[in-house]
PyMOL Python script that loads the backbone (N, CA, C, O; Angstrom):
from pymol import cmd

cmd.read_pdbstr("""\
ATOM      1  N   UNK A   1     189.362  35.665  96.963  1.00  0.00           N
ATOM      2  CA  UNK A   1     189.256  34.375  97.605  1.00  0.00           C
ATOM      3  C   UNK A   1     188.968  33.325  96.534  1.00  0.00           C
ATOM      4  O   UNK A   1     188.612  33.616  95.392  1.00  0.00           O
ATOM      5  N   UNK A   2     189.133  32.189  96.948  1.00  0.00           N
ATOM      6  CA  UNK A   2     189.294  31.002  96.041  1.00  0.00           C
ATOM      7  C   UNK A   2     187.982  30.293  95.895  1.00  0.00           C
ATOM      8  O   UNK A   2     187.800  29.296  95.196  1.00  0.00           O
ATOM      9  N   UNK A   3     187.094  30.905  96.619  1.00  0.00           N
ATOM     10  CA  UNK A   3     185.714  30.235  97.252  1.00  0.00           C
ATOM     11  C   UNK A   3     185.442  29.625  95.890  1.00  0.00           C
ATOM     12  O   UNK A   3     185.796  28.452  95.763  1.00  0.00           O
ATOM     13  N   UNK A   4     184.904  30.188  94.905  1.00  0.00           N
ATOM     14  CA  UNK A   4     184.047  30.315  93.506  1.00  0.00           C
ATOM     15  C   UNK A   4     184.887  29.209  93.295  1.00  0.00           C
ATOM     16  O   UNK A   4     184.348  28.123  93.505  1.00  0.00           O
ATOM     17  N   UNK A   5     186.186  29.190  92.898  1.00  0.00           N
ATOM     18  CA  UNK A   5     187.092  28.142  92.266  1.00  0.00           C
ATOM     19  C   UNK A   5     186.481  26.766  92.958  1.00  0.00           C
ATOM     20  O   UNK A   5     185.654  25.930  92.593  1.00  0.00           O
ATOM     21  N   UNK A   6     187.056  26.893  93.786  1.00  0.00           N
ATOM     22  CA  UNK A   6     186.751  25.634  94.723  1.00  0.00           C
ATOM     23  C   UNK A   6     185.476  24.811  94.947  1.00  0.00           C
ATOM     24  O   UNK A   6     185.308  23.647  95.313  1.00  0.00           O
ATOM     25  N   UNK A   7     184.594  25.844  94.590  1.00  0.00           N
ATOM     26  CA  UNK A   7     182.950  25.130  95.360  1.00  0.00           C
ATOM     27  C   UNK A   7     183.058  24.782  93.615  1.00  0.00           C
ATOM     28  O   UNK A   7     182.734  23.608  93.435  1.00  0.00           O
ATOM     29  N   UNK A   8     183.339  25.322  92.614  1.00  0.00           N
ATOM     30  CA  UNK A   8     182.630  25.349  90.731  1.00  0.00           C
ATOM     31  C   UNK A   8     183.804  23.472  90.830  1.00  0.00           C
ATOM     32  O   UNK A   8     183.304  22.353  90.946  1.00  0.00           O
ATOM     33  N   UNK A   9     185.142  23.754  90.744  1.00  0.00           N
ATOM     34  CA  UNK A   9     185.886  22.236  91.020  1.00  0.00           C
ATOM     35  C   UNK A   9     185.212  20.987  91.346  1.00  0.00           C
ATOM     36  O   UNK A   9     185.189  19.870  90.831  1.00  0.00           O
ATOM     37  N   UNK A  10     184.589  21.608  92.517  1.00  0.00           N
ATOM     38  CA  UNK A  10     183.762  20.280  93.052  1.00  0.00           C
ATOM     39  C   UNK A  10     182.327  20.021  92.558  1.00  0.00           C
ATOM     40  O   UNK A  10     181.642  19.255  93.234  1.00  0.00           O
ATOM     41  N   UNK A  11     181.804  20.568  91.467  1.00  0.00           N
ATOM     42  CA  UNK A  11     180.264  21.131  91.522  1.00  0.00           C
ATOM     43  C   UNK A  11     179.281  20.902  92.208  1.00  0.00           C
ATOM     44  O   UNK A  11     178.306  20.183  91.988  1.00  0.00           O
ATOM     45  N   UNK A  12     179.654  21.782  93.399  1.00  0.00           N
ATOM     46  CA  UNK A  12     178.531  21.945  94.353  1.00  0.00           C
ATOM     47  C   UNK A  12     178.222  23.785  93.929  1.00  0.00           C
ATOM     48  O   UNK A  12     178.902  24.709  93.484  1.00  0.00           O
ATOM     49  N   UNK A  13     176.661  23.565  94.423  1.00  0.00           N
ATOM     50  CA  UNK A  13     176.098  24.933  94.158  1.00  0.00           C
ATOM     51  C   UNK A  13     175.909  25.970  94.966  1.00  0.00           C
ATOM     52  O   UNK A  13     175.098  25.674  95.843  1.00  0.00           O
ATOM     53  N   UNK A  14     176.347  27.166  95.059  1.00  0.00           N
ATOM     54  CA  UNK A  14     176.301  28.103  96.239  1.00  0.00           C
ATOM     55  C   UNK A  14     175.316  27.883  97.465  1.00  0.00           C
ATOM     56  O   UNK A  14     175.581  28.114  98.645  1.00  0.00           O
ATOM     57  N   UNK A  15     173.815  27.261  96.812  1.00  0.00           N
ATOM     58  CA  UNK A  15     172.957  26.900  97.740  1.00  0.00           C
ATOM     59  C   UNK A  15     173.107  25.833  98.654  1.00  0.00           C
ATOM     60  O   UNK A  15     172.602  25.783  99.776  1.00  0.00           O
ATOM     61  N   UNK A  16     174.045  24.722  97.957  1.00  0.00           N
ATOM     62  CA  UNK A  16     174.406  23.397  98.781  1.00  0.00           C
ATOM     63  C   UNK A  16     175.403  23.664  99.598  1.00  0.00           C
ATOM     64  O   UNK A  16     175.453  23.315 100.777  1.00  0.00           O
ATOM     65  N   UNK A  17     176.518  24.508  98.797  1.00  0.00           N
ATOM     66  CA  UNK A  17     177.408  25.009  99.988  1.00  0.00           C
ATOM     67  C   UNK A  17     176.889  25.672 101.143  1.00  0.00           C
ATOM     68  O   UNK A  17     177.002  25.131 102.242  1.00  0.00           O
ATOM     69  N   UNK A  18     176.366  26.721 101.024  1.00  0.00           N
ATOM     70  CA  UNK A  18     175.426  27.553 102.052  1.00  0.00           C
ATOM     71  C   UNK A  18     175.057  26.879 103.222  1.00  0.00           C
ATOM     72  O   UNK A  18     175.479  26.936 104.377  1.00  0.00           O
ATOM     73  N   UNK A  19     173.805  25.953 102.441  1.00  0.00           N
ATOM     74  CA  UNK A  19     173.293  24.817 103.304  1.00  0.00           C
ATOM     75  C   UNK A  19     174.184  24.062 104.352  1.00  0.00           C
ATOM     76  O   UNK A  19     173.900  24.000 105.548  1.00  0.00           O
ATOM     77  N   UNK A  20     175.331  23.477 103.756  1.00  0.00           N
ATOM     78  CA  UNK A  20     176.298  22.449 103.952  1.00  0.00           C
ATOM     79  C   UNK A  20     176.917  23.336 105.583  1.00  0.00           C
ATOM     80  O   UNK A  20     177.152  22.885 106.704  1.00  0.00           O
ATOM     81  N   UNK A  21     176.999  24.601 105.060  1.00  0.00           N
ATOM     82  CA  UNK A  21     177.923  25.612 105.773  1.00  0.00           C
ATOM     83  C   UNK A  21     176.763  26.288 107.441  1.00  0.00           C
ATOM     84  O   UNK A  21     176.953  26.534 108.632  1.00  0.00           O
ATOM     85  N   UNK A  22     176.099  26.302 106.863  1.00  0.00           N
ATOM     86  CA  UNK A  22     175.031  26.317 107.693  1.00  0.00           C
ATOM     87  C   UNK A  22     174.996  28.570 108.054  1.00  0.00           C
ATOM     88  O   UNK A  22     174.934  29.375 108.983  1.00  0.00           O
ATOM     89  N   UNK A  23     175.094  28.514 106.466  1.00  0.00           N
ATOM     90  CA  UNK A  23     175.169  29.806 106.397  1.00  0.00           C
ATOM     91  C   UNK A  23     174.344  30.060 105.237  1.00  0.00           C
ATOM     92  O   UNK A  23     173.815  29.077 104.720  1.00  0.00           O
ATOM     93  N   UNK A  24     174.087  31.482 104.612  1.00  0.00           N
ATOM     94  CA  UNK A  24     173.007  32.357 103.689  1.00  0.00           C
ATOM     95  C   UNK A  24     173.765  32.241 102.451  1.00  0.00           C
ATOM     96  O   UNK A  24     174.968  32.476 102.332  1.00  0.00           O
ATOM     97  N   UNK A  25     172.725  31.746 101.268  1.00  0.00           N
ATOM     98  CA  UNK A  25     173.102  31.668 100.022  1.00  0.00           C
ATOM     99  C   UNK A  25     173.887  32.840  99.548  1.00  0.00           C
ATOM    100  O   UNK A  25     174.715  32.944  98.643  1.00  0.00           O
ATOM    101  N   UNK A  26     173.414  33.679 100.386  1.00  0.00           N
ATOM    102  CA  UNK A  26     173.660  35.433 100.023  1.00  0.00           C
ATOM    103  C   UNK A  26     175.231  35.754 100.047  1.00  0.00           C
ATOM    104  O   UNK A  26     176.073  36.233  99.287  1.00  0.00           O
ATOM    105  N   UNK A  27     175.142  35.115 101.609  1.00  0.00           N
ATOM    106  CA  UNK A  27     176.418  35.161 102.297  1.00  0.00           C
ATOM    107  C   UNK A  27     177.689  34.763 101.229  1.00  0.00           C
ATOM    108  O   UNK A  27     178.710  35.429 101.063  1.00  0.00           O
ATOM    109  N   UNK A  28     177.364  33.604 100.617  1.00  0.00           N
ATOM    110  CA  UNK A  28     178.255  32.531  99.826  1.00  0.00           C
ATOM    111  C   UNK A  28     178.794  33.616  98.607  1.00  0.00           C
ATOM    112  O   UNK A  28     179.984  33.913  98.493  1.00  0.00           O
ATOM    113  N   UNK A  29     177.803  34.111  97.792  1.00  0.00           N
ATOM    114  CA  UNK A  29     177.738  35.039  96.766  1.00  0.00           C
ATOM    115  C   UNK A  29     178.629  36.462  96.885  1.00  0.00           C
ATOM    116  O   UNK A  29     179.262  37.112  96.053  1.00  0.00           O
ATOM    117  N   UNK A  30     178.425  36.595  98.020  1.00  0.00           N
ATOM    118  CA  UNK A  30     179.164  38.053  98.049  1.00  0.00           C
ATOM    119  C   UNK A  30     180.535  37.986  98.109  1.00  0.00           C
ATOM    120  O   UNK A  30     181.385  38.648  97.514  1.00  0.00           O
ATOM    121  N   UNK A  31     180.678  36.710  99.254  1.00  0.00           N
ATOM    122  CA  UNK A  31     182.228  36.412  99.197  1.00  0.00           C
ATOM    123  C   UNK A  31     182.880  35.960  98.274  1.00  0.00           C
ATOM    124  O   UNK A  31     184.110  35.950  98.302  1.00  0.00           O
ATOM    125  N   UNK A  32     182.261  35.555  97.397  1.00  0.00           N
ATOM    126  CA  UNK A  32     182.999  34.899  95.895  1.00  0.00           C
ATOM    127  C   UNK A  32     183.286  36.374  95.162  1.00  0.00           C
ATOM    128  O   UNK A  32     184.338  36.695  94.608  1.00  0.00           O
ATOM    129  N   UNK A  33     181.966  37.263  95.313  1.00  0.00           N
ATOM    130  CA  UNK A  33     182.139  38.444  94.268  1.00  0.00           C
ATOM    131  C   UNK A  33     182.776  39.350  94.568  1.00  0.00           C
ATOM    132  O   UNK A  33     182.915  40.391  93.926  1.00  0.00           O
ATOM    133  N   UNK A  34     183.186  39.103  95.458  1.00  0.00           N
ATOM    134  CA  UNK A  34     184.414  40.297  96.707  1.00  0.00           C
ATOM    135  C   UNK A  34     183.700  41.335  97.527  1.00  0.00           C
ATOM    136  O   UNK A  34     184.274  42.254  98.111  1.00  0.00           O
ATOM    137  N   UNK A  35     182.133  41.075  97.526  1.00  0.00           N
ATOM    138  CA  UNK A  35     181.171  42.294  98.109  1.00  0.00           C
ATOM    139  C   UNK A  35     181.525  42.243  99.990  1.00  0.00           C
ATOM    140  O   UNK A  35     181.443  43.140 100.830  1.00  0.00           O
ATOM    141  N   UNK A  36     181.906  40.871 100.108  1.00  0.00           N
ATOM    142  CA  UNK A  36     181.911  41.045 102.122  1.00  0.00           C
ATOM    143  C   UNK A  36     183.420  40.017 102.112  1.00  0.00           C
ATOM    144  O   UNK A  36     183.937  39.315 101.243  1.00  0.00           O
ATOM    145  N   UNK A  37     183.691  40.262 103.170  1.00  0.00           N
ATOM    146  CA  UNK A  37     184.955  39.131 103.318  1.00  0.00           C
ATOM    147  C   UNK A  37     184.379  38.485 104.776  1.00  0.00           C
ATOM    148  O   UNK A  37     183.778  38.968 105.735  1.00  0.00           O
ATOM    149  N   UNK A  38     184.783  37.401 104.500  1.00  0.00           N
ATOM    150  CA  UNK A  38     184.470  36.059 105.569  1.00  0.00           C
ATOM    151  C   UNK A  38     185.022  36.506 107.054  1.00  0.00           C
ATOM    152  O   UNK A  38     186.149  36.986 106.927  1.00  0.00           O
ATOM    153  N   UNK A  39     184.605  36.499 108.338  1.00  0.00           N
ATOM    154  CA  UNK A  39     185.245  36.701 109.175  1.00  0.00           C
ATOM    155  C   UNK A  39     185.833  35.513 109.713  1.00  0.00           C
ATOM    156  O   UNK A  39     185.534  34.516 109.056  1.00  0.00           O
ATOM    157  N   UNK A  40     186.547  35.307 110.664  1.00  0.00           N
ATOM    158  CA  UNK A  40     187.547  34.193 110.971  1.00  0.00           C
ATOM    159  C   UNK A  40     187.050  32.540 110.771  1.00  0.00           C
ATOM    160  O   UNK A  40     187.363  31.614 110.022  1.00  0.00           O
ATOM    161  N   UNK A  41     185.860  32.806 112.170  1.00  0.00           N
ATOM    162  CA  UNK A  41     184.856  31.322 112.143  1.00  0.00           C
ATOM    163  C   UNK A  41     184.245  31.019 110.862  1.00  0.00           C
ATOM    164  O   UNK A  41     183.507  30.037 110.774  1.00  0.00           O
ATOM    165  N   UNK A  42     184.472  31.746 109.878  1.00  0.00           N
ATOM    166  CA  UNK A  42     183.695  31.585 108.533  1.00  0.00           C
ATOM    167  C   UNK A  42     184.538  31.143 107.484  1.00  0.00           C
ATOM    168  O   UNK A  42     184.176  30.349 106.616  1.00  0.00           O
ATOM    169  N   UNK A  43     185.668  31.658 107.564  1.00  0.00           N
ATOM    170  CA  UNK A  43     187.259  30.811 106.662  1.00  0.00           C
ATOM    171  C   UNK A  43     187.227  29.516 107.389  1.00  0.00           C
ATOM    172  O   UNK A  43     186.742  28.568 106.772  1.00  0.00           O
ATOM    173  N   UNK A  44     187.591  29.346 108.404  1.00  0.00           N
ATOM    174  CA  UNK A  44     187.675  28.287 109.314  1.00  0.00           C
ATOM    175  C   UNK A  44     186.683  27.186 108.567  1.00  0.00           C
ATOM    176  O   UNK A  44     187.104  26.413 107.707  1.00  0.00           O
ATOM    177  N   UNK A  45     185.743  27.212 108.875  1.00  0.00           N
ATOM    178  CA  UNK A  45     184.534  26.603 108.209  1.00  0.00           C
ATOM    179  C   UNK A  45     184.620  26.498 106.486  1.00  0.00           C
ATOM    180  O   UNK A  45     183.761  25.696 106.120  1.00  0.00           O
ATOM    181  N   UNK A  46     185.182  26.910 105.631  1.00  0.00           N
ATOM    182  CA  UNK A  46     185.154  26.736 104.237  1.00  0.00           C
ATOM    183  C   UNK A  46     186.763  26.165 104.018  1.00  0.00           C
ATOM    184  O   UNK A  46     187.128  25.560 103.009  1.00  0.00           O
ATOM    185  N   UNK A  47     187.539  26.457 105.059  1.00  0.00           N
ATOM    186  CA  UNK A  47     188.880  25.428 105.133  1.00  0.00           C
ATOM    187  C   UNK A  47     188.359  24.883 105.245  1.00  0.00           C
ATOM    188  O   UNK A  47     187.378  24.686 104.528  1.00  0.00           O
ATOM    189  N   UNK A  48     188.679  24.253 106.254  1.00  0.00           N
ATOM    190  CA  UNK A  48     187.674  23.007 106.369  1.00  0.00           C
ATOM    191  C   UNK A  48     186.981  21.856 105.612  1.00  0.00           C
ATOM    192  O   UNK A  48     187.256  20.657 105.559  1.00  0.00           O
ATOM    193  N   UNK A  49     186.008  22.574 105.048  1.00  0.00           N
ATOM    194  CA  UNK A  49     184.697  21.881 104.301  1.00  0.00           C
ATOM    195  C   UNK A  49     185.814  21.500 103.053  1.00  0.00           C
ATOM    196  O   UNK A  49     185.991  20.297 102.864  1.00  0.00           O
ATOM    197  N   UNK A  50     186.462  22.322 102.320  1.00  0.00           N
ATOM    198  CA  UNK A  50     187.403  21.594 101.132  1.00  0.00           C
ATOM    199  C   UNK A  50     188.823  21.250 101.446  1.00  0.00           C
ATOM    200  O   UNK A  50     189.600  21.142 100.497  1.00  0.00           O
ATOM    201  N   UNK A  51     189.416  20.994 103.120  1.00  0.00           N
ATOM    202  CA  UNK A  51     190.238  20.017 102.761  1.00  0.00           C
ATOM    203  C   UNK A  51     191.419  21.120 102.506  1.00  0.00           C
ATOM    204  O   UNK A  51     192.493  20.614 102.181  1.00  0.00           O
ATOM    205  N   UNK A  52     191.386  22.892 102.624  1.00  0.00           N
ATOM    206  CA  UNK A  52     192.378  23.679 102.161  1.00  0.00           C
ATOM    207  C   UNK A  52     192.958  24.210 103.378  1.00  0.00           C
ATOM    208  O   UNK A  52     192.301  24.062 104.409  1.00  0.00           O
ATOM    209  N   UNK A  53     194.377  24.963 103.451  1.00  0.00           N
ATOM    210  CA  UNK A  53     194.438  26.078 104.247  1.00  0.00           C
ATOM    211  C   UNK A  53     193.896  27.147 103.945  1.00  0.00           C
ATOM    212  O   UNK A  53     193.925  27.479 102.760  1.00  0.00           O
ATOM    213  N   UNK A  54     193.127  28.154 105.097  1.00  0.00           N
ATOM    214  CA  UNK A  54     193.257  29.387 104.957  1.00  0.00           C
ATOM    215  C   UNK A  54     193.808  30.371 103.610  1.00  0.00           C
ATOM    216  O   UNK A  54     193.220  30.926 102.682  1.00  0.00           O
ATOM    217  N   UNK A  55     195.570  30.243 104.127  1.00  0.00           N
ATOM    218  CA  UNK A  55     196.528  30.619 103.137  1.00  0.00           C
ATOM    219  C   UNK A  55     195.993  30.396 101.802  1.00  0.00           C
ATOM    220  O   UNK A  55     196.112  31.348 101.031  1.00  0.00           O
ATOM    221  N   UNK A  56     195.443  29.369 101.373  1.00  0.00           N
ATOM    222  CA  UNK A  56     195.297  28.911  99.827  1.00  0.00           C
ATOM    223  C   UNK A  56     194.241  29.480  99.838  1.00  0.00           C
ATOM    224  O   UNK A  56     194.154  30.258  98.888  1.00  0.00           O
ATOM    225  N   UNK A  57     192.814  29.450 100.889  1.00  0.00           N
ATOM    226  CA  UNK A  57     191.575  30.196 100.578  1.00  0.00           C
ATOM    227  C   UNK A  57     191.985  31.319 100.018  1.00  0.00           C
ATOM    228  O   UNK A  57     191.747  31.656  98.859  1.00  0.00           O
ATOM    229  N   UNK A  58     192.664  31.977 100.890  1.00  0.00           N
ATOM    230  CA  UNK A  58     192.702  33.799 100.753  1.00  0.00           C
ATOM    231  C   UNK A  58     193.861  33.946  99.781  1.00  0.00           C
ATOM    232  O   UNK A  58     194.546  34.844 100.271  1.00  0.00           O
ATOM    233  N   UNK A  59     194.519  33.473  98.501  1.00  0.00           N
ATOM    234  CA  UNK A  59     195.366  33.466  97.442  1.00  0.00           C
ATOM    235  C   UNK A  59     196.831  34.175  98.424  1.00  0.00           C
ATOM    236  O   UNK A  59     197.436  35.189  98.077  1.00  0.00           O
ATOM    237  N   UNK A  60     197.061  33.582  99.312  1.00  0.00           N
ATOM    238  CA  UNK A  60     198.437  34.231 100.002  1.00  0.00           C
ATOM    239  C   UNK A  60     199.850  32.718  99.706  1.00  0.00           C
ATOM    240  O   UNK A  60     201.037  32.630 100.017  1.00  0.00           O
ATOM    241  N   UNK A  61     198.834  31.742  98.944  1.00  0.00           N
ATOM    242  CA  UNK A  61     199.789  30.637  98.673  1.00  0.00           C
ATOM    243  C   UNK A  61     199.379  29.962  97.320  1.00  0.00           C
ATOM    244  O   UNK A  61     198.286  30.319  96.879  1.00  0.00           O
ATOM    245  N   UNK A  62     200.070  29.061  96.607  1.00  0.00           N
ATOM    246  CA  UNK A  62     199.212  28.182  95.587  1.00  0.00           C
ATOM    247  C   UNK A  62     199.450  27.104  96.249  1.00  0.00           C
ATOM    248  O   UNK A  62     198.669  26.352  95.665  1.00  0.00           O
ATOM    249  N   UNK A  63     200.078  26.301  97.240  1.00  0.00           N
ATOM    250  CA  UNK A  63     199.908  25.455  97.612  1.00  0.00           C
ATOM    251  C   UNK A  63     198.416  24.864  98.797  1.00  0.00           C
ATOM    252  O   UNK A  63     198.540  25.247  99.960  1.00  0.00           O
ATOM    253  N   UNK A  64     197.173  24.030  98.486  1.00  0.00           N
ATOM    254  CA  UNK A  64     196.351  24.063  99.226  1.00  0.00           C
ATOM    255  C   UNK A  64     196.319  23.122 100.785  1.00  0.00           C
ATOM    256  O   UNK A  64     195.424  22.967 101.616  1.00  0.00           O
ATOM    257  N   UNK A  65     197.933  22.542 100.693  1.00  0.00           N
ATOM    258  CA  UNK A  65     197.541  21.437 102.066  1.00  0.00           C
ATOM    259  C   UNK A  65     197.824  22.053 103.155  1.00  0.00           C
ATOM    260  O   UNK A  65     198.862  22.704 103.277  1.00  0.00           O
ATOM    261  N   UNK A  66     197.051  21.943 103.969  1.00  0.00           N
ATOM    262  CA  UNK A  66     197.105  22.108 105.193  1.00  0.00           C
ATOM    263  C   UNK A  66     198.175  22.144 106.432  1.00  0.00           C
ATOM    264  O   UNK A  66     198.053  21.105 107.081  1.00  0.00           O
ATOM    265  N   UNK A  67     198.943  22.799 106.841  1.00  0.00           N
ATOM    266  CA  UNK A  67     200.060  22.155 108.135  1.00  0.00           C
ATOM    267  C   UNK A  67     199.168  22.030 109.328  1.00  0.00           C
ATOM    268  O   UNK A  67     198.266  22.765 109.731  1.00  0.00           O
ATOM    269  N   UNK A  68     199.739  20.709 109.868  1.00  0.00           N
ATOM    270  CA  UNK A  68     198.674  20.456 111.268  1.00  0.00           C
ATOM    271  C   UNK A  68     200.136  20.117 112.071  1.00  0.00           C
ATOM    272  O   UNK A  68     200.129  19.817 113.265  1.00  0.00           O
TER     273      UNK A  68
END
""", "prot")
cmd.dss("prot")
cmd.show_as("cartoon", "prot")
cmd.util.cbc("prot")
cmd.orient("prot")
């Protein structure tokens, strides 16, 4: 996942993201380090927050905009 890329780009810190996300610093960490994968409402929510698709979160594209 692109998480690490994306949150380090913007420099925000796993803890602000967390916060921001209204989820566990822990949580943030593992998914960057490949230890847990995000379940749906939880991609949803980190789309989201940077403005990406899914697709670009989870490296299934290099393009990051969104189709609405």
């Amino acid at each position: 996942m692109r998480l690490r890329f994306l949150r380090k780009q913007r420099g925000i810190s796993q803890l602000k993201l967390a916060l921001d996300l209204h989820l566990n610093q822990n949580s943030i960490s593992r998914y960057e380090n490949g230890e847990r994968e995000a379940d749906y409402r939880t991609l949803i929510l980190i789309a989201d927050y940077f403005g990406v698709s899914i697709d670009y979160l989870l490296e299934r594209t290099d393009n990051p905009i969104m189709n609405k």
